[in-house]
C-alpha positions as YAML, in Angstrom:
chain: A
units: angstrom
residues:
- id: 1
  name: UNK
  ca: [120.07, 57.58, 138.84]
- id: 2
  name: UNK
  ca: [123.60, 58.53, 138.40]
- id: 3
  name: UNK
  ca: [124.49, 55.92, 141.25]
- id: 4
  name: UNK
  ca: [124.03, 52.98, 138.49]
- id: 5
  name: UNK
  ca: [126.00, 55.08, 136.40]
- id: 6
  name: UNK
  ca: [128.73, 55.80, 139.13]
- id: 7
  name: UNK
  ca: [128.43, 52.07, 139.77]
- id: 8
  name: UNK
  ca: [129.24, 50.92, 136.26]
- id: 9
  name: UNK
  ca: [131.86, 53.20, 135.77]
- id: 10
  name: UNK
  ca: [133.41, 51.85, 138.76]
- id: 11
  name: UNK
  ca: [133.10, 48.29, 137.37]
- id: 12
  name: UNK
  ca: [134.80, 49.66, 134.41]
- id: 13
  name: UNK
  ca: [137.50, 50.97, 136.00]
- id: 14
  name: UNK
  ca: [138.29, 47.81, 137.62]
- id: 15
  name: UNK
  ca: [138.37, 45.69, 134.78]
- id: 16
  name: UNK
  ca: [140.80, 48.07, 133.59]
- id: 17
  name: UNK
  ca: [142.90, 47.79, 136.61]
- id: 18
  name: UNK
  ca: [142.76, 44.31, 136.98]
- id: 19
  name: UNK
  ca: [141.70, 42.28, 133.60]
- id: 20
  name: UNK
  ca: [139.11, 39.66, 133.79]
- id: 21
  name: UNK
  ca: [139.61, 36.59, 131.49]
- id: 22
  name: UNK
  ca: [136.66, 36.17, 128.87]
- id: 23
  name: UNK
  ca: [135.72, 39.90, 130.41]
- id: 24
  name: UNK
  ca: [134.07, 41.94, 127.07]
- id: 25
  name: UNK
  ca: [135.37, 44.90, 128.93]
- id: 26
  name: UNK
  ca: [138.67, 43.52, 129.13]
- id: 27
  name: UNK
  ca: [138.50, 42.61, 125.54]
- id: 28
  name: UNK
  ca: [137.69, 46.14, 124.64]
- id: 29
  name: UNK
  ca: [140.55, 47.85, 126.83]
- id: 30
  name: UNK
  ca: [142.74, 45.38, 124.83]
- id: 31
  name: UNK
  ca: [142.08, 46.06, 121.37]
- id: 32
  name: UNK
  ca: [142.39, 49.59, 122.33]
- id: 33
  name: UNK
  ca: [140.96, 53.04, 121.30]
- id: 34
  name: UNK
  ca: [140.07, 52.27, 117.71]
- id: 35
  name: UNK
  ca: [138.09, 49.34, 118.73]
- id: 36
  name: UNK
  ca: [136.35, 50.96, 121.60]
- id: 37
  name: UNK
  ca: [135.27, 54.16, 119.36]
- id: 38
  name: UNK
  ca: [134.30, 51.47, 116.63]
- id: 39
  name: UNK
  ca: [131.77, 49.85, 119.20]
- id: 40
  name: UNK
  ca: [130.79, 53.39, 119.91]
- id: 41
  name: UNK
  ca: [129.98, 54.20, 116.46]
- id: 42
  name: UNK
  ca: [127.91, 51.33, 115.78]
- id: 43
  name: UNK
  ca: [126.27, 51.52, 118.96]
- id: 44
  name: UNK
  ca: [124.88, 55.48, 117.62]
- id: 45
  name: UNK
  ca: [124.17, 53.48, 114.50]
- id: 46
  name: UNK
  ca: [121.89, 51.35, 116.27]
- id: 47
  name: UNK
  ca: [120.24, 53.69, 118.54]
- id: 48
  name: UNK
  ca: [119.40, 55.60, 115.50]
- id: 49
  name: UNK
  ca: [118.11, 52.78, 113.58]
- id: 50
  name: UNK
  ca: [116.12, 51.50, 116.65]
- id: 51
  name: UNK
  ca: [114.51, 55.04, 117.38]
- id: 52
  name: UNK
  ca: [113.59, 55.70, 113.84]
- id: 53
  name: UNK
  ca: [111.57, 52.48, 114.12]
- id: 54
  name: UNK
  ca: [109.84, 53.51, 116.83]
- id: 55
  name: UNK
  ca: [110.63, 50.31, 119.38]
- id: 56
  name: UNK
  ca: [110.91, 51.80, 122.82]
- id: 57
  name: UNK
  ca: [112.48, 48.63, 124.15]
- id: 58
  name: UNK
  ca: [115.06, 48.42, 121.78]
- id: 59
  name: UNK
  ca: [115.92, 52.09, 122.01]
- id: 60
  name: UNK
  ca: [116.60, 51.59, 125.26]
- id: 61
  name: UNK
  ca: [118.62, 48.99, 124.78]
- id: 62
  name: UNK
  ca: [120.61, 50.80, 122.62]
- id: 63
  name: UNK
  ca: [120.85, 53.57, 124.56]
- id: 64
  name: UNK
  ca: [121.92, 51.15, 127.58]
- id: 65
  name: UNK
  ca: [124.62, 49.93, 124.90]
- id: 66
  name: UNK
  ca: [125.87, 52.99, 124.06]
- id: 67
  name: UNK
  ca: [126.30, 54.92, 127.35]
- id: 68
  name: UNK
  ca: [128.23, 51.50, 128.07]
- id: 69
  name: UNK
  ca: [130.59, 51.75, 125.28]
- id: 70
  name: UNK
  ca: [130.94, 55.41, 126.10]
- id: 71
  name: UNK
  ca: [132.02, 55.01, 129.86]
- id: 72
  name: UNK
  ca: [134.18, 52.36, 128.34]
- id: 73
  name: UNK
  ca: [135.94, 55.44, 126.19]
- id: 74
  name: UNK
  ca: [135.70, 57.60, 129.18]
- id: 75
  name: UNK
  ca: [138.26, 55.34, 131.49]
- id: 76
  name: UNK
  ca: [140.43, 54.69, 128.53]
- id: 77
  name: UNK
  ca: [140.99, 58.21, 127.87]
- id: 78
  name: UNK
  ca: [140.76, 59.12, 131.85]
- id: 79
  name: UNK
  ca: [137.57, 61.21, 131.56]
- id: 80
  name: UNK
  ca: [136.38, 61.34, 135.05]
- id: 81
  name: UNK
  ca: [132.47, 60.56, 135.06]
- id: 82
  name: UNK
  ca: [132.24, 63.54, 137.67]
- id: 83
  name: UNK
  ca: [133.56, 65.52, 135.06]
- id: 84
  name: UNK
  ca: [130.64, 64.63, 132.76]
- id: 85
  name: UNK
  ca: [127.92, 64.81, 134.90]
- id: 86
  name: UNK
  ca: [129.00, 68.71, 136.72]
- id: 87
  name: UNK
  ca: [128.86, 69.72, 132.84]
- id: 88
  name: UNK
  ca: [125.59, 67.92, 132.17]
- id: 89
  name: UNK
  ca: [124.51, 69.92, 135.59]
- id: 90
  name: UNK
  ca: [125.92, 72.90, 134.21]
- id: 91
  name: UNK
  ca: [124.13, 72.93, 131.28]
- id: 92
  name: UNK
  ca: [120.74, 71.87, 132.44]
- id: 93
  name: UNK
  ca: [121.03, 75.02, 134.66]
- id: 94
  name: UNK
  ca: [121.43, 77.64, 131.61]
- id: 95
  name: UNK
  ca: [118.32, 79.17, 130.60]
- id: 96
  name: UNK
  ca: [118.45, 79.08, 126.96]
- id: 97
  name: UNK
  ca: [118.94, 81.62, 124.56]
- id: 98
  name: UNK
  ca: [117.12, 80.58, 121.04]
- id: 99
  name: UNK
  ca: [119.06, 82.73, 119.09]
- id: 100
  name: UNK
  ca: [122.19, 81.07, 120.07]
- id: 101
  name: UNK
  ca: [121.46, 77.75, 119.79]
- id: 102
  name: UNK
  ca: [120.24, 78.06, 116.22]
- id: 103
  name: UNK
  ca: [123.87, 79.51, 115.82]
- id: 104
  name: UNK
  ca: [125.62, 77.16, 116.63]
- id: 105
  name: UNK
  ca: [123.11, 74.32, 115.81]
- id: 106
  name: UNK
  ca: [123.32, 75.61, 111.91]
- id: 107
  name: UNK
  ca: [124.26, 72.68, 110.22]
- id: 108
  name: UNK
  ca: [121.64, 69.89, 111.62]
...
């Protein structure tokens, strides 16, 4: 699993480096942060939209769409993907306290 991940990022990261006419990615990296958190915005929008309705394709796709514009945001702002995933590890190896999360989960 996180080898497609490590492999996209790693497409990412080249389009950065070296820009790919008519490349989206390119496009993005162009325009710059605010565009690239812009696409990330909608893309939440979207996921949300497409979950509430209950169509597990297009969740997906939206999901697909949104880790994209995310990785995207990570290389822009030089957020290793190794970074991400140790603290995704990290986390899935807590045991949970309920008490806690409700704490700091107050406001949802």
């Amino acid at each position: 699993m996180n080898n497609a991940l490590q492999q996209l990022y790693k497409v990412i990261q080249a389009r950065q480096a070296d820009p790919q006419e008519g490349s989206y990615t390119c496009y993005l990296f162009e325009k710059g942060l605010d565009k690239i958190l812009k696409k990330v915005g909608e893309e939440c929008s979207e996921l949300i939209i497409a979950a509430k309705n209950g169509k597990t394709e297009d969740t997906v796709g939206e999901i697909s769409d949104l880790m994209y514009h995310l990785m995207v945001m990570m290389v822009n702002e030089e957020i290793a993907l190794e970074d991400v995933l140790k603290e995704l590890e990290h986390r899935s190896s807590k045991i949970g306290n309920l008490k806690q999360f409700h704490a700091s989960d107050h406001n949802t």
